[in-house]
VOBA-1610 file (N, C-alpha, C; in pm, whole numbers, padded with zeros to 5 digits, always signed):
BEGIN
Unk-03819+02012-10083Unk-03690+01946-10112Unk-03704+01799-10071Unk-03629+01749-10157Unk-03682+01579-10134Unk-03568+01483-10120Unk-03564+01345-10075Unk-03439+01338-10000Unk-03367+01342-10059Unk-03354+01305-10224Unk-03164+01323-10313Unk-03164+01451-10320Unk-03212+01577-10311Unk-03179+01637-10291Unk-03087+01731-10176Unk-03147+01687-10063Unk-03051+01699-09972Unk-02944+01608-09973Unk-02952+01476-10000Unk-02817+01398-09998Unk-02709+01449-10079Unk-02768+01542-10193Unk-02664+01616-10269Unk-02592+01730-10196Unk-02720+01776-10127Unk-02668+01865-10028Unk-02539+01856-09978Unk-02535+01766-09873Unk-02448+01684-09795Unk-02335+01668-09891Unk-02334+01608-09987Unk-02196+01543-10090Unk-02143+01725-10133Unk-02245+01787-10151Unk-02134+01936-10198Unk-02089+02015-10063Unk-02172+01994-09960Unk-02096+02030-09830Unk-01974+02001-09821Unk-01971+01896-09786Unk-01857+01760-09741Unk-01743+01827-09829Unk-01753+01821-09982Unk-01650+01824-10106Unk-01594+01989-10052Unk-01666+02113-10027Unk-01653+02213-10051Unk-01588+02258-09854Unk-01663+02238-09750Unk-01643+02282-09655Unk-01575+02194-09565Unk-01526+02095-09594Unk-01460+01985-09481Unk-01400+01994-09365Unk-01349+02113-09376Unk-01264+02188-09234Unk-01365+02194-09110Unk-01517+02281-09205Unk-01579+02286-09124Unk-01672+02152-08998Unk-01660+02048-09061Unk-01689+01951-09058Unk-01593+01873-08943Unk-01502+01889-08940Unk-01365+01897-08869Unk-01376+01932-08785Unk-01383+02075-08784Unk-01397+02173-08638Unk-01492+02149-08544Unk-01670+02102-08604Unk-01752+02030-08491Unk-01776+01964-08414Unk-01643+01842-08502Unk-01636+01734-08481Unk-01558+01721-08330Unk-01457+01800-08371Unk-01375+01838-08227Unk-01451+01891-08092Unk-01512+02021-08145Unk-01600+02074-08053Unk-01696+02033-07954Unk-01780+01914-08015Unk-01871+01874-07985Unk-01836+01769-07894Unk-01663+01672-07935Unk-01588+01578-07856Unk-01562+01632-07705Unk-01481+01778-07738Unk-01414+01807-07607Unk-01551+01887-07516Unk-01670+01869-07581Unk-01785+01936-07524Unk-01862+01846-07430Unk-01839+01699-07494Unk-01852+01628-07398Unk-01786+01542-07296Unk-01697+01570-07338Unk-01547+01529-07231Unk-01585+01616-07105Unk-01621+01756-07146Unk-01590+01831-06999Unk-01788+01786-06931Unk-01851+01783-06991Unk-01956+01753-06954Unk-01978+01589-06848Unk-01859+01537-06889Unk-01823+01407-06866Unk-01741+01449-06698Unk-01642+01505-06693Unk-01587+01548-06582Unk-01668+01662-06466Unk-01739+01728-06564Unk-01835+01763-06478Unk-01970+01660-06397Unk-01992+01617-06495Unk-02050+01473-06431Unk-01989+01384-06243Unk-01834+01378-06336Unk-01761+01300-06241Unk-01751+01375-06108Unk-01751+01560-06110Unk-01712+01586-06014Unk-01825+01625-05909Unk-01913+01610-05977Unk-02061+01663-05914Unk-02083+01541-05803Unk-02099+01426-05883Unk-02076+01297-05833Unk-01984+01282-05728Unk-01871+01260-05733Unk-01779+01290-05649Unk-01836+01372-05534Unk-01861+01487-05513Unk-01960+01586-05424Unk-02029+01561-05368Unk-02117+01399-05414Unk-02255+01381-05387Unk-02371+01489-05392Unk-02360+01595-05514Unk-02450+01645-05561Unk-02528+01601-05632Unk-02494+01488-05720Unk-02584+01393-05807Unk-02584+01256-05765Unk-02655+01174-05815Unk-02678+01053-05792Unk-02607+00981-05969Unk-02598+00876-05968Unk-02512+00771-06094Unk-02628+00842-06206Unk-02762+00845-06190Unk-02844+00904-06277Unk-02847+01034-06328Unk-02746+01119-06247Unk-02736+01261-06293Unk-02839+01342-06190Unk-02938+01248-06120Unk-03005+01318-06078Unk-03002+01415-05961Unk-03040+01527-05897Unk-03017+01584-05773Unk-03034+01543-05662Unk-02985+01503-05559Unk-03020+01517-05459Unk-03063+01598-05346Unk-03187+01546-05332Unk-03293+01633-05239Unk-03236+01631-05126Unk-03202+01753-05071Unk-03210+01763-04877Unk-03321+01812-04850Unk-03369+01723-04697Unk-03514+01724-04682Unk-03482+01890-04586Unk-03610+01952-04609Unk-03617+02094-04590Unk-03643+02071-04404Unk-03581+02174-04374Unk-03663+02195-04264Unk-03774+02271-04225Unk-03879+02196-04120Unk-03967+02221-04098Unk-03977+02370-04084Unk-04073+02455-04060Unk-04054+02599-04006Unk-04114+02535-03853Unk-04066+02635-03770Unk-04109+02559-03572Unk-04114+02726-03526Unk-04248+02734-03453Unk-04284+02837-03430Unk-04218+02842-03288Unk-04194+03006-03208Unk-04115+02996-03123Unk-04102+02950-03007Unk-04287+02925-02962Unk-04275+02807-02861Unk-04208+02689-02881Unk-04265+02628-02968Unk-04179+02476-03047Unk-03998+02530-03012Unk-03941+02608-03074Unk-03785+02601-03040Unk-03796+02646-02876Unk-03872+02730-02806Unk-03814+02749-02661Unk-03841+02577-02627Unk-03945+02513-02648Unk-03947+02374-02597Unk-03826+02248-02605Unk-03816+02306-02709Unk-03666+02213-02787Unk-03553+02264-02668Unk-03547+02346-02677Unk-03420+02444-02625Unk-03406+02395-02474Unk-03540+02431-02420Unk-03552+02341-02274Unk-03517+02201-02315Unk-03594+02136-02369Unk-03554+01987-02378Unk-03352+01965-02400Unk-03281+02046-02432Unk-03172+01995-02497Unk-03051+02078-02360Unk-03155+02178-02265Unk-03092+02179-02126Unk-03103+02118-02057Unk-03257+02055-02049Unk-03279+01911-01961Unk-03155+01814-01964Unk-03149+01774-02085Unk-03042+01676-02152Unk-02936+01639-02103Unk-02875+01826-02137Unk-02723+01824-02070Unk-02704+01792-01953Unk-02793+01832-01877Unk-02804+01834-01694Unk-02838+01720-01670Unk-02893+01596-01723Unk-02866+01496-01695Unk-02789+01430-01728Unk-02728+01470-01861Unk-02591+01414-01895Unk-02487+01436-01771Unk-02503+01547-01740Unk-02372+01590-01643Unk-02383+01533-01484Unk-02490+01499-01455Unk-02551+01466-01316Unk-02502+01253-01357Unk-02480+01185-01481Unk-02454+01072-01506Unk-02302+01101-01507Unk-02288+01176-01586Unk-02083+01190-01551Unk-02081+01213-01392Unk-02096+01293-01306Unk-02064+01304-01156Unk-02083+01137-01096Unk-02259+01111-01109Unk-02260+00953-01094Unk-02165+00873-01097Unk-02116+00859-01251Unk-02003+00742-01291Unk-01840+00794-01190Unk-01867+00926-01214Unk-01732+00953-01133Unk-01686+00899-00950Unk-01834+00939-00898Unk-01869+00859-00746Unk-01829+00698-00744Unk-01886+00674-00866Unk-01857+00501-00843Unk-01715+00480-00887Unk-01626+00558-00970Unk-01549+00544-00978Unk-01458+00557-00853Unk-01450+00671-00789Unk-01379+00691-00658Unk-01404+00514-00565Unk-01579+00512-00561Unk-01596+00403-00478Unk-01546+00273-00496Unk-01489+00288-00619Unk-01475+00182-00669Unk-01300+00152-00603Unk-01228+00281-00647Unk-01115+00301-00618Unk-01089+00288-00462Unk-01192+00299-00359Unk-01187+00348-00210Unk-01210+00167-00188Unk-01266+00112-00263Unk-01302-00027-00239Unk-01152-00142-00301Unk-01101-00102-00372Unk-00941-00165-00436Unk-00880-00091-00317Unk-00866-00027-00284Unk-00790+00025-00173Unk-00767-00044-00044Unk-00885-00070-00021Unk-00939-00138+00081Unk-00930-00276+00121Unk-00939-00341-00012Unk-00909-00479-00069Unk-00769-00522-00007Unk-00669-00429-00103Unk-00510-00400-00062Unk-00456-00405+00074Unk-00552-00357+00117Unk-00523-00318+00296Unk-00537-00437+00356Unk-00653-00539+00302Unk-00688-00632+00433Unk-00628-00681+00311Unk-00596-00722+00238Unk-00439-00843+00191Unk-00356-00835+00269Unk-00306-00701+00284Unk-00166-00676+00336Unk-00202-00727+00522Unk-00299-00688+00561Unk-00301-00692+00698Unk-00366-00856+00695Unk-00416-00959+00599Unk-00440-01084+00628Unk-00261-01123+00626Unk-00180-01103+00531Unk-00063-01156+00456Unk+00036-01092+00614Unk+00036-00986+00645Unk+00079-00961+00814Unk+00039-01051+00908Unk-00097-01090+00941Unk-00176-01128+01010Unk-00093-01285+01024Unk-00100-01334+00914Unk-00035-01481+00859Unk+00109-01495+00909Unk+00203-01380+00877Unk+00321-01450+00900Unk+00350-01406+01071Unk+00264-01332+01177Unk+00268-01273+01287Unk+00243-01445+01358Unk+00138-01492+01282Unk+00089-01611+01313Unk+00185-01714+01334Unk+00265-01726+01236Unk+00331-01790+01186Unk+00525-01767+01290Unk+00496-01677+01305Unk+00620-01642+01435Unk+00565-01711+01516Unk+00479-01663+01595Unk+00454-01716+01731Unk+00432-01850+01755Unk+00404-01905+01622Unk+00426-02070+01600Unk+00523-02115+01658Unk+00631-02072+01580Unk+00769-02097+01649Unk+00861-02070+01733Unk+00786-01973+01793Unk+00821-01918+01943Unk+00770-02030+02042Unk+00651-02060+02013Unk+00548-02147+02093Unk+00621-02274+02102Unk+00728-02349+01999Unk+00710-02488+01970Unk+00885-02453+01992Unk+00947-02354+02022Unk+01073-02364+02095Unk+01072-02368+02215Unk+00975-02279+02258Unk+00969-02315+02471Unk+00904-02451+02473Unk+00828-02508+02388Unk+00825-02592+02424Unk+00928-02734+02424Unk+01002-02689+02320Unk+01125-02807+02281Unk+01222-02778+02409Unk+01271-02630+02441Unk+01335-02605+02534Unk+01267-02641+02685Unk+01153-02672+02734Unk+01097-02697+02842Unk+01154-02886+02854Unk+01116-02908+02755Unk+01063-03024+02751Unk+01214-03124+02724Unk+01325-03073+02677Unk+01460-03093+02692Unk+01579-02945+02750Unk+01558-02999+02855Unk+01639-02882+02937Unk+01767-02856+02921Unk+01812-02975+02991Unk+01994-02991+02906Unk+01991-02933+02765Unk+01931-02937+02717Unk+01995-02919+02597Unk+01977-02725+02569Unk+01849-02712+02638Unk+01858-02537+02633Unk+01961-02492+02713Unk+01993-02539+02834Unk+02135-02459+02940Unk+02212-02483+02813Unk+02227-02569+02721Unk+02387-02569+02663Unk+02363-02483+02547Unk+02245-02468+02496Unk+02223-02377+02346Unk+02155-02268+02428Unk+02152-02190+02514Unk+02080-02083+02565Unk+02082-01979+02489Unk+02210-01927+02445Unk+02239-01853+02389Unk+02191-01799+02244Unk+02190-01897+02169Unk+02108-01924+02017Unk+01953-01965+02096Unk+01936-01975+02181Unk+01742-02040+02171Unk+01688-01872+02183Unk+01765-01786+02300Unk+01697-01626+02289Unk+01713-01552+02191Unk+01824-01585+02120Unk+01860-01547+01974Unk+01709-01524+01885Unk+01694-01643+01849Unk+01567-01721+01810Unk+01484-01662+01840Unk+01413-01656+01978Unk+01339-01633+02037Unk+01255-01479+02000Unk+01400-01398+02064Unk+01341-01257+02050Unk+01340-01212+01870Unk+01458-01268+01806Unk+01412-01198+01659Unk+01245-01298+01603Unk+01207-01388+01638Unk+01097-01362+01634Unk+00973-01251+01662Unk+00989-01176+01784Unk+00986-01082+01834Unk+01002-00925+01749Unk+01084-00937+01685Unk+01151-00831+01608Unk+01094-00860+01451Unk+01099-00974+01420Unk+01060-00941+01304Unk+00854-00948+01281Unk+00790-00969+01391Unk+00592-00902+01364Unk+00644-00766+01416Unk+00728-00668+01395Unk+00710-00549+01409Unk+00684-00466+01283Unk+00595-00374+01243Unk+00583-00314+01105Unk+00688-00222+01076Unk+00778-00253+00957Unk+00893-00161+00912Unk+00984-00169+01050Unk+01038-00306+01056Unk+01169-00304+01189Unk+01284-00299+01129Unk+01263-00270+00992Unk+01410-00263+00958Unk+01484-00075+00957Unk+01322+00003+00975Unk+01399+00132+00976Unk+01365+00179+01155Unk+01273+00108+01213Unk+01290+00120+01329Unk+01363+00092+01459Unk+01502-00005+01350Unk+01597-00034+01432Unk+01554-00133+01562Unk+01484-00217+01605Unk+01422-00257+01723Unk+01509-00339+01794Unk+01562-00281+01956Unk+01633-00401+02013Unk+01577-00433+02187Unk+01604-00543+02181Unk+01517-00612+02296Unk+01643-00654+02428Unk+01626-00634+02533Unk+01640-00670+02675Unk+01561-00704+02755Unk+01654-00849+02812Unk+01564-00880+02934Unk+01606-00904+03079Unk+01546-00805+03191Unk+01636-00740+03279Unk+01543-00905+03432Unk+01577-00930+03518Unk+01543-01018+03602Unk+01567-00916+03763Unk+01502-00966+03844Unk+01533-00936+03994Unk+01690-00955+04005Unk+01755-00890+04041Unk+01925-00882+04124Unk+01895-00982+04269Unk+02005-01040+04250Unk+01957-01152+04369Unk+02031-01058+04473Unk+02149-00992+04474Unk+02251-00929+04549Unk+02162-00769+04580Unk+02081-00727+04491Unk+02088-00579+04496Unk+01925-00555+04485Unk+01874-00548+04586Unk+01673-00570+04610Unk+01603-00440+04514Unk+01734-00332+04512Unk+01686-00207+04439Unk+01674-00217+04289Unk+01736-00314+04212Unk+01826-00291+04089Unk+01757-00471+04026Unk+01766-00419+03891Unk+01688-00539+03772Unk+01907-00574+03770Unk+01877-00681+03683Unk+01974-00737+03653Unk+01980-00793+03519Unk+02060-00796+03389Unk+02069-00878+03247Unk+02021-00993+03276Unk+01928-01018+03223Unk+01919-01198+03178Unk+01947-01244+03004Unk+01919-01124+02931Unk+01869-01194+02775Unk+01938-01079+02692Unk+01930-01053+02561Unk+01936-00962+02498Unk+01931-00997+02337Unk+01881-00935+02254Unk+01862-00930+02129Unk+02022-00886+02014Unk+02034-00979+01940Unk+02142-00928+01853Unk+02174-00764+01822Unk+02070-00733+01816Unk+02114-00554+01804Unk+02191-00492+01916Unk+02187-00535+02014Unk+02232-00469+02155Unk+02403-00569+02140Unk+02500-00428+02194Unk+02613-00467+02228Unk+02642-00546+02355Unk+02765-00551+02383Unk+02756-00675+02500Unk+02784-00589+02619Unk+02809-00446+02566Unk+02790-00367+02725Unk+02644-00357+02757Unk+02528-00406+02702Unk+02456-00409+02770Unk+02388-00452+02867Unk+02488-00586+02888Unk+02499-00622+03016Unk+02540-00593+03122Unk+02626-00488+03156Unk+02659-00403+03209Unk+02523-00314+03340Unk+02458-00289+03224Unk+02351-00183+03273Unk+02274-00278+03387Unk+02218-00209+03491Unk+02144-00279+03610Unk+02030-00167+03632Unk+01908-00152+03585Unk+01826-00057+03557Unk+01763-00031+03719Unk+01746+00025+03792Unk+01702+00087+03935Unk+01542+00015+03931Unk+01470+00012+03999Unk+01342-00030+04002Unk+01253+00080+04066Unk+01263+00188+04129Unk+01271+00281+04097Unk+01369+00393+04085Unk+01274+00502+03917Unk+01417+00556+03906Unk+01388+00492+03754Unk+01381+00418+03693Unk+01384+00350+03551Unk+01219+00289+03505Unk+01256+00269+03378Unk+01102+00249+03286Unk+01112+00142+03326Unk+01199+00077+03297Unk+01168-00080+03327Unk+01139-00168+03467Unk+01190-00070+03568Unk+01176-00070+03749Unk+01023-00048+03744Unk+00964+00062+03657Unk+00840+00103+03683Unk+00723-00027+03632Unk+00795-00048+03529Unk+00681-00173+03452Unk+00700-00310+03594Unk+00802-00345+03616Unk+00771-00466+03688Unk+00742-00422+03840Unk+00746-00298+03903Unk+00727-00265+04010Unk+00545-00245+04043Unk+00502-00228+03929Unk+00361-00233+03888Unk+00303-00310+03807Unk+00368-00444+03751Unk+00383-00512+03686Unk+00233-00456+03570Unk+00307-00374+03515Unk+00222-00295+03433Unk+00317-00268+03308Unk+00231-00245+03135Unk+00297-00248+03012Unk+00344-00022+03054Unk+00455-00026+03041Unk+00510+00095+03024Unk+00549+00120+02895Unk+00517+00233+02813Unk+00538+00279+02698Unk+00581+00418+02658Unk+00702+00457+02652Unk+00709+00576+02614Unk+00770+00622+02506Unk+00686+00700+02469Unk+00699+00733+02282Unk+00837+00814+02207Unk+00868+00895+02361Unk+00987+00982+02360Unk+01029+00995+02494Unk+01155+00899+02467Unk+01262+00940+02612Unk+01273+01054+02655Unk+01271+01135+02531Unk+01361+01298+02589Unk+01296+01372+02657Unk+01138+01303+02677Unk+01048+01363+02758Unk+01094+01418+02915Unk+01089+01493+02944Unk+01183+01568+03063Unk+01023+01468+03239Unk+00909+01450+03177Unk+00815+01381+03279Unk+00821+01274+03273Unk+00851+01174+03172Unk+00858+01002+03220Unk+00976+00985+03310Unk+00935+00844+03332Unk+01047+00778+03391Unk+01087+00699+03350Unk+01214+00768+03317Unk+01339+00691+03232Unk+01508+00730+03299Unk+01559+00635+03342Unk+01687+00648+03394Unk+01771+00701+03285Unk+01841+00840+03304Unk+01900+00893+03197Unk+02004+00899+03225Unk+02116+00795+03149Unk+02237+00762+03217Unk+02351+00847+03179Unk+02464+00946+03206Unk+02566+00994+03166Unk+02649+00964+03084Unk+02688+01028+02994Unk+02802+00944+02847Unk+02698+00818+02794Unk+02582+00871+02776Unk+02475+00747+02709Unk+02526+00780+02570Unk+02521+00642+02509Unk+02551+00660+02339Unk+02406+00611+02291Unk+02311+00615+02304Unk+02174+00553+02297Unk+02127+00603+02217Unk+02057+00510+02073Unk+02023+00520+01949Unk+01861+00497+01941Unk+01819+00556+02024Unk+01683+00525+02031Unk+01597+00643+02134Unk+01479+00652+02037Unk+01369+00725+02112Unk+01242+00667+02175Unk+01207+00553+02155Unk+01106+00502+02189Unk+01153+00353+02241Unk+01061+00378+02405Unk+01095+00282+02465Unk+00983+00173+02491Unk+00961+00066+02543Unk+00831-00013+02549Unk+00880-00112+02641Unk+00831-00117+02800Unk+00837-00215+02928Unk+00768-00296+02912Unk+00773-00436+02876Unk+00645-00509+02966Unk+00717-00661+03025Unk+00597-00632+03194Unk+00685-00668+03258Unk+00637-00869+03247Unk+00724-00921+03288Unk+00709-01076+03262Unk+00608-01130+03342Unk+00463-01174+03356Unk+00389-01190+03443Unk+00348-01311+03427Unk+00254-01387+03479Unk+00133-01441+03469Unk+00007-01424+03552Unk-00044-01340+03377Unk-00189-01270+03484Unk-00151-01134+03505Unk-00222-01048+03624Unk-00216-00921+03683Unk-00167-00963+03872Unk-00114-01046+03856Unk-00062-01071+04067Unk+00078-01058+04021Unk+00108-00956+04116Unk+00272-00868+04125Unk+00342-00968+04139Unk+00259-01093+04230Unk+00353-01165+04269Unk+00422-01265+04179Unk+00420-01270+04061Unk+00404-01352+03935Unk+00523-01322+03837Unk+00547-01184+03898Unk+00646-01085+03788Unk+00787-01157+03823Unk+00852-01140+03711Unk+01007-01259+03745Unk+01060-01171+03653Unk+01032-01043+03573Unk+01150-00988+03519Unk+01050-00893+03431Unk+01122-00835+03345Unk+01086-00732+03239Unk+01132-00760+03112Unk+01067-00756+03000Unk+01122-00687+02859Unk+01122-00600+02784Unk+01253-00545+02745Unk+01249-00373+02706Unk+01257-00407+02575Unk+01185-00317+02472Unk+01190-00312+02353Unk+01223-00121+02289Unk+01357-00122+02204Unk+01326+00016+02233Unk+01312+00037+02062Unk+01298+00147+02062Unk+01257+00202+01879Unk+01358+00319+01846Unk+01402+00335+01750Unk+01461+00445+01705Unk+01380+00581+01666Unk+01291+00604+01575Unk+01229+00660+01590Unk+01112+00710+01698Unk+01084+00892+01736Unk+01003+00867+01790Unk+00866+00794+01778Unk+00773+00760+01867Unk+00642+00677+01898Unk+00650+00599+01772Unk+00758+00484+01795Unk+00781+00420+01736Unk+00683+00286+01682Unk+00548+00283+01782Unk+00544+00131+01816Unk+00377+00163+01807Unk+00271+00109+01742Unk+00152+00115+01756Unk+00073+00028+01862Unk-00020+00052+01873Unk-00079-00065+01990Unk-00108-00205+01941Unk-00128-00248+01785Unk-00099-00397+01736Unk+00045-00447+01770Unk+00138-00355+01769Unk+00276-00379+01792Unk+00283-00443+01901Unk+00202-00302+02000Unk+00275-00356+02179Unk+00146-00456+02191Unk+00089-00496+02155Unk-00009-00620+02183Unk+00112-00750+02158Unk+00144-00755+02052Unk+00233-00854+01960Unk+00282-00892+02087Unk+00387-00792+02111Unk+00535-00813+02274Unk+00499-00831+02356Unk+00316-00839+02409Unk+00274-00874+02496Unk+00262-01013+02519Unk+00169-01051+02415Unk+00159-01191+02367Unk+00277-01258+02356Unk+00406-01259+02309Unk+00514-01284+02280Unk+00602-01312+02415Unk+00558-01246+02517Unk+00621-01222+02640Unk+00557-01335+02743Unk+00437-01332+02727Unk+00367-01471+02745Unk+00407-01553+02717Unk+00468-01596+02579Unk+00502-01716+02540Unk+00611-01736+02606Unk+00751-01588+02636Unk+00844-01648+02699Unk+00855-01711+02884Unk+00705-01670+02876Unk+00708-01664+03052Unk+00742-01805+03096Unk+00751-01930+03058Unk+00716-02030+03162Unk+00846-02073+03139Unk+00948-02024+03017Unk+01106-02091+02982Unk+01196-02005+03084Unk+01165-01888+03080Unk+01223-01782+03203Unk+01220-01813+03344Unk+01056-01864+03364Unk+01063-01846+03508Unk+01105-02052+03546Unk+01137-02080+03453Unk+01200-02262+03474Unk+01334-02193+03490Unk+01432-02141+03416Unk+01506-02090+03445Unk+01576-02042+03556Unk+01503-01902+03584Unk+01524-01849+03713Unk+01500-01916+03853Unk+01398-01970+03794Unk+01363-02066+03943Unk+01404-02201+03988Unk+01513-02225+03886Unk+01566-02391+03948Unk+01664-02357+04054Unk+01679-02241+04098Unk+01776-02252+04257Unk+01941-02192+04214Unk+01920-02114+04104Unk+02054-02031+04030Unk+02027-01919+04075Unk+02152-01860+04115Unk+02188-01718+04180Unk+02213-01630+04074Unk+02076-01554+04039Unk+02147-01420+03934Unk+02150-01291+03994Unk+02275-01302+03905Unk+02347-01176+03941Unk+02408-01110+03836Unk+02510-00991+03841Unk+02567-00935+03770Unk+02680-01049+03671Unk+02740-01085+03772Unk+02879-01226+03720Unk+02867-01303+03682Unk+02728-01346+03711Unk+02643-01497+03654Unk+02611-01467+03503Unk+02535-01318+03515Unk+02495-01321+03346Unk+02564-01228+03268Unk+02693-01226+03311Unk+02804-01193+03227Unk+02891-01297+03207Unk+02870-01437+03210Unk+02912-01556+03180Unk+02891-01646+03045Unk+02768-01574+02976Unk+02697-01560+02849Unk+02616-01420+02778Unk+02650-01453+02692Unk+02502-01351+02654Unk+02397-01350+02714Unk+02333-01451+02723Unk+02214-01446+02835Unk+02264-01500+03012
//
C-alpha cells in the first residue's frame, strides 16, 4: 500500500467514523491530564525529581552483630556523657547562683557597713560640737541625746520590728546602792525616769558593777539578773548593759547604757559591737557632764528628759 492510498484511507475514515475520532481525542486528553497530576503529586512527595526521575535512598549497609553491639556501646557511652555534662552545667549553675548570692550579701553588708559608718560620723562630730561649745549643749541637751542615741538605734538590723529603746542610768549621788536616769531614747516614756535600777539586784547594776557588756537574750529567764519590777508594763524581751567606761579600770565607769529589744535574742554580736563603739563615742560628753561638780540625783534628772 502506497502513500495515496492510505491518505485515502484516512479521508474515508474521517468522512465515515468521526465520532470515533472524537472519542480518542478526549481519551487520550484526560489521559494525560491525570498523568500530569500524577506527576504533580509524586513530586509533591518527593518521590520524583522535576525529571520524573526516582529518587534513590541510599541502602543500608548490612553490620554484622559485633559492628551493632559496638555501635550500641558507643551510643551508651554517649548518653552517659551527655548526662555527666548536664549534672556539670547544673553544678555551675547552682555555683553560679551560690556566687550571685553571695555578691548580694556583701552589697548589702558593704551598703550596711557604709551607712553604720556614716552614723558614727555624726555621733563623733556632735560630741565634738557639744564638747567644744558647752553652753550651748546644757541649753539643747535634750535634742543633742535625742540625736545621739537614734543614731544608735538606727545601725541596728530590722529596728523597726525590734522596737529598740535606750537608757542611760549614772551613779545616785544620794543613794551608793541605786543607778540613777541621766538620758533616754524617744521610745521610752517619761516614767522612765522614775526607775532607779539597784546595782546589785539589776542587769544594769551588774554591767557597771563589773564594768562588763551584760546581755540577756530573755528576761523571763528565771537565772539572770534582771530586777523584775511589780505592775511592770514592759514591752521587751531582750536586754543589752554596757557599762560607760574608758578601757577595762572600774574606776573609769560613770554610768551604763541599756538597750532593750522586743523580740527574744534580739541583738547579734555586730549589733552589740555597734553600742559598744557608740558608747565610746558617748563617753567623754557624759563624763564632762557628770563631772563639772552637778549633783545627780533623782530631782535633778527629772528636771529634763535627760
Amino acid at each position: 500500500m502506497d502513500l495515496p492510498e492510505i491518505l485515502e484511507l484516512f479521508e474515508h475514515l474521517e468522512q465515515n467514523v468521526g465520532w470515533f475520532y472524537d472519542f480518542l481525542s478526549y481519551f487520550v486528553a484526560i489521559g494525560l491530564v491525570l498523568l500530569f497530576l500524577i506527576f504533580i503529586v509524586r513530586l509533591w512527595k518527593g518521590e520524583v525529581n522535576w525529571f520524573g526521575r526516582k529518587k534513590e535512598c541510599p541502602s543500608q549497609p548490612n553490620s554484622t552483630p559485633e559492628e551493632r553491639a559496638e555501635l550500641e556501646q558507643l551510643i551508651e557511652q554517649l548518653q552517659q556523657e551527655c548526662k555527666q555534662l548536664n549534672q556539670a552545667v547544673q553544678e555551675k549553675k547552682e555555683e553560679i547562683a551560690e556566687i550571685k548570692k553571695l555578691y548580694i550579701e556583701l552589697d548589702q553588708c558593704f551598703a550596711d557597713e557604709t551607712y553604720t559608718m556614716s552614723q558614727i560620723m555624726y555621733a563623733a562630730e556632735e560630741v565634738a560640737t557639744a564638747l567644744a561649745l558647752r553652753e550651748d549643749f546644757y541649753l539643747h541637751k535634750d535634742d543633742i541625746f535625742d540625736h545621739l542615741l537614734d543614731y544608735i538605734i538606727n545601725v541596728l538590723k530590722g529596728f523597726r520590728e525590734k522596737h529598740p529603746c535606750i537608757v542611760i542610768h549614772v551613779p545616785h549621788s544620794q543613794q551608793e546602792d541605786r543607778l540613777v536616769h541621766y538620758a533616754h531614747s524617744s521610745g521610752f516614756g517619761h516614767q522612765v525616769k522614775q526607775y532607779e535600777p539597784k546595782i546589785y539586784g539589776s542587769a544594769a547594776g551588774r554591767a557597771f558593777r563589773n564594768n562588763e557588756v551584760y546581755y540577756i537574750p530573755n528576761v523571763d529567764d528565771p537565772e539572770v539578773e534582771y530586777e523584775r519590777k511589780p505592775f511592770s508594763k514592759k514591752k521587751y524581751k531582750s536586754l543589752l548593759c554596757v557599762p560607760l567606761s574608758a578601757g577595762f579600770d572600774k574606776s573609769t565607769c560613770i554610768g551604763v547604757l541599756s538597750l532593750t529589744g522586743k523580740p527574744v535574742a534580739a541583738y547579734e554580736e555586730i549589733e552589740i559591737e555597734r553600742t559598744i563603739l557608740f558608747s565610746k563615742i558617748l563617753y567623754p560628753l557624759i563624763y564632762m557632764d557628770t563631772k563639772k561638780g552637778a549633783s545627780w540625783n533623782g530631782s535633778h534628772s527629772s528636771e529634763s528628759k535627760t
